[in-house]
Steps between C-alpha positions, in 0.01 A plus 500: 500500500370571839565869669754333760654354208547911342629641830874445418542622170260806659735553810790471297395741257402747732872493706604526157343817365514629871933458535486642110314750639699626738834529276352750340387731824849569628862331591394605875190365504664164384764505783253606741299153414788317456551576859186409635623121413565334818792222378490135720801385578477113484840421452636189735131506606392206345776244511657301234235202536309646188304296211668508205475776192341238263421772275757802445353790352153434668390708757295420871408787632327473889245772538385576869210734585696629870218536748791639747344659826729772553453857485197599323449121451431422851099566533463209298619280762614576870568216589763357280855528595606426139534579113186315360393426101178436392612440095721244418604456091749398260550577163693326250636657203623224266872589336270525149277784650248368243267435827459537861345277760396672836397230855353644760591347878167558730632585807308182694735357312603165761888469433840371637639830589882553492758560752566875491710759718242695654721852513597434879759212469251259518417258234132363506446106467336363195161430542109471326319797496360799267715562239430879601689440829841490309437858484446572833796251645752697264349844588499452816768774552281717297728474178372410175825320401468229747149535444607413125737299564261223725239554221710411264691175650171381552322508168829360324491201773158447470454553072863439366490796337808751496378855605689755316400830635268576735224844533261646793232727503370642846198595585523872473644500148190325371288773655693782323529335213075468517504841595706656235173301257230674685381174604430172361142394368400152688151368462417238757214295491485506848534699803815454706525594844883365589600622865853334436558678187311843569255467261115617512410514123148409334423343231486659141819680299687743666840678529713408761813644613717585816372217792219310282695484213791307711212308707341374205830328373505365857171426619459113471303365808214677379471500128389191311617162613760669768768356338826611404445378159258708443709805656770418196232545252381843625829585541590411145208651348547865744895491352331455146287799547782763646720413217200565182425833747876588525572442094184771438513724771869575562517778239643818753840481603378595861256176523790300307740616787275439792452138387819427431577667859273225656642211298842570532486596883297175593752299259821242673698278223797305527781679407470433155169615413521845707515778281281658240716341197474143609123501599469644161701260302278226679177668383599536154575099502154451623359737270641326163271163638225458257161473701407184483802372630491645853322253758392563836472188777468429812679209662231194451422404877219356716375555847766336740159401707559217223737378609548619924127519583538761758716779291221685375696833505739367137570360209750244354624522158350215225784234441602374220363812313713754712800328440445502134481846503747646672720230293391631182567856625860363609543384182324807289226289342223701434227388744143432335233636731244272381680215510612549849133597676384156269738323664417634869121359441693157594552599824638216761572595861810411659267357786393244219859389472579178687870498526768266621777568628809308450912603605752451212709755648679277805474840707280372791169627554483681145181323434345590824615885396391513128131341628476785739544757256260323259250477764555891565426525109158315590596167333381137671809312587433159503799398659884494543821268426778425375616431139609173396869695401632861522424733154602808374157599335217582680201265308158465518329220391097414469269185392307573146249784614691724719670680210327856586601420872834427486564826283274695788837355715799526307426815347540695877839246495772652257688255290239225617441236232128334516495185333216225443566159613260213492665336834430847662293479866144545419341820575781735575850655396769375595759746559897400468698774668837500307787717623435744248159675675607818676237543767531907465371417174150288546192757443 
């Protein structure tokens, strides 16, 4: 098992023994934590046009690392008017609890983001961009509730997932949390010199705390490849490494108290989840998941350059293999890890898709629209039309050869049905458009 693959059990553990810890200090120490707990309201937030609960008992939790730039926050970043978030995850515990899968969202993320109510009676349009920018749209009143609440609409339209409860840390709380460790040991094999993240460290192991320790989970631009892919690793491995420092070192009730301090302070959860009891009932879940059985991914995706040659700046995520995961999740099927990265070797751009176009709908000019969000998605469209008669299902169907193509298509197409057909046009899908396709729902 790899060391992102031990960091849940590790984290879990670690809230564990900390919460346990804390019982046993003093009833006002408790309430004083308990306290700290900032609670999101998201109720009538987030509308009633939800997926469904395919799997009652499981658990999606959306994790946000809050890169807010208010208060203390603000040296980070001037110029933003807005709540920002540089971590983006889910974690699904399955209504067994006999494993855990945890995705990771990099923020360059290129999604449809939803329509939220930006905290001043306006409601934003929906529209591609970072996924991060739900975050900002919702928080653009500075409150993490519509912050939440954007964050969340988005990843449920855009994964099919329900999110169940919802947690932020700021950036402050991570640096107390650091602190209350003495520091945590990072050894890079080179130097990093980040202006953006306000980092100036050299090469070799050392201890970082207070403004490297939070630049070095930041710094991307100038560490390895400068992607954010490679920021979720370092993140994920830093995380691993406070939580094996917190389980040995957090011996004195004074350290155990500043830490928790930190946590707690930097901490917003839905209703549900805020308080000591609940967070604790959560890690002891976790805890009870045998090792090998926790699984850390990040969303298989591609360079959108792929597919719009000049977006350089993001990413898209890999269809059909996405799709297949976040189903799986939907559906609490244990996801194999191996399986899924073998599967994203066969990697076909949606700019490799030739796709036509046909209306089944008798709306006019629904063809016209569905090609124009395809072509958005960076698929070819051959063409537009008509269908020979109205349908009901949306269907694709593709000549002998265009299997992996037409499931590239249909899987971004909920409900679609691909099907071969030996009288199919040569060379491309051909793309029905039944009455059932909800545009609000085409990835």
């Amino acid at each position: 098992m790899t060391r992102r693959g031990r960091i849940l059990a590790r984290v879990a553990g670690a809230v564990a023994v900390l919460i346990l810890g804390v019982a046993g200090v003093g009833a006002w120490i408790y309430q004083d934590l308990d306290d700290n707990i900032n609670a999101a309201d998201l109720d009538n937030k987030l509308g009633g046009d939800r997926p469904a609960n395919l799997s009652p008992g499981s658990k999606n939790i959306l994790v946000v690392g809050s890169d807010s730039r208010d208060g203390a926050n603000a040296k980070y970043g001037k110029d933003l008017t807005t709540m920002q978030s540089d971590t983006l995850m889910v974690m699904h515990v399955p209504a067994n609890r006999k494993w855990a899968t945890v995705v990771s969202f990099p923020r360059d993320s290129w999604v449809r983001i939803s329509a939220c109510d930006k905290g001043d009676g306006v409601t934003s349009a929906r529209h591609h961009a970072k996924i991060n920018e739900a975050f900002a749209i919702g928080g653009t009143s500075g409150k993490v509730a519509e912050a939440a609440a954007c964050t969340i609409k988005t990843v449920e339209a855009d994964t099919g997932l329900r999110i169940d409860h919802f947690m932020s840390v700021d950036f402050q709380g991570f640096k107390g949390m650091v602190n209350a460790l003495d520091g945590i040991k990072v050894c890079p094999e080179q130097a990093i010199h980040d202006e953006k993240a306000r980092l100036d460290l050299e090469a070799g192991c050392q201890t970082v705390k207070d403004e490297e320790a939070l630049g070095y989970v930041r710094a991307r631009y100038s560490v390895g490849d400068g992607s954010d892919i490679g920021r979720i690793g370092r993140q994920q491995e830093f995380m691993e490494a406070l939580a094996e420092k917190a389980q040995s070192k957090l011996t004195s009730p004074k350290a155990l108290y500043d830490f928790l301090q930190s946590a707690t302070k930097s901490l917003t959860t839905d209703e549900d989840l805020a308080g000591i009891k609940p967070l604790y009932s959560l890690a002891s879940e976790v805890k009870g998941i045998p090792s090998q059985r926790l699984t850390f991914l990040t969303v298989p995706n591609y360079p959108r350059e792929a597919d719009v040659a000049t977006d350089k700046a993001n990413i898209v995520w890999q269809y059909p293999q996405a799709a297949d995961l976040f189903t799986s999740l939907a559906q609490d099927k244990e996801v194999n890890k191996k399986e899924l990265q073998a599967d994203a070797q066969d990697l076909i751009y949606a700019s490799r898709v030739r796709v036509q176009v046909l209306n089944g709908t008798g709306v006019t000019g629904r063809a016209a629209t569905v090609a124009g969000m395809l072509r958005e998605a960076g698929f070819s469209v051959a063409g537009t039309g008509n269908a020979p008669e109205t349908t009901r299902t949306t269907t694709a169907t593709y000549p002998q050869g265009l299997d992996e193509q037409a499931k590239v298509l249909t899987s971004r197409l909920p409900g679609a049905r691909a099907t071969q057909r030996p009288d199919a046009a040569a060379g491309v899908v051909t793309l029905v458009v039944g009455t059932d396709l909800d545009l609000d729902d085409i990835r």
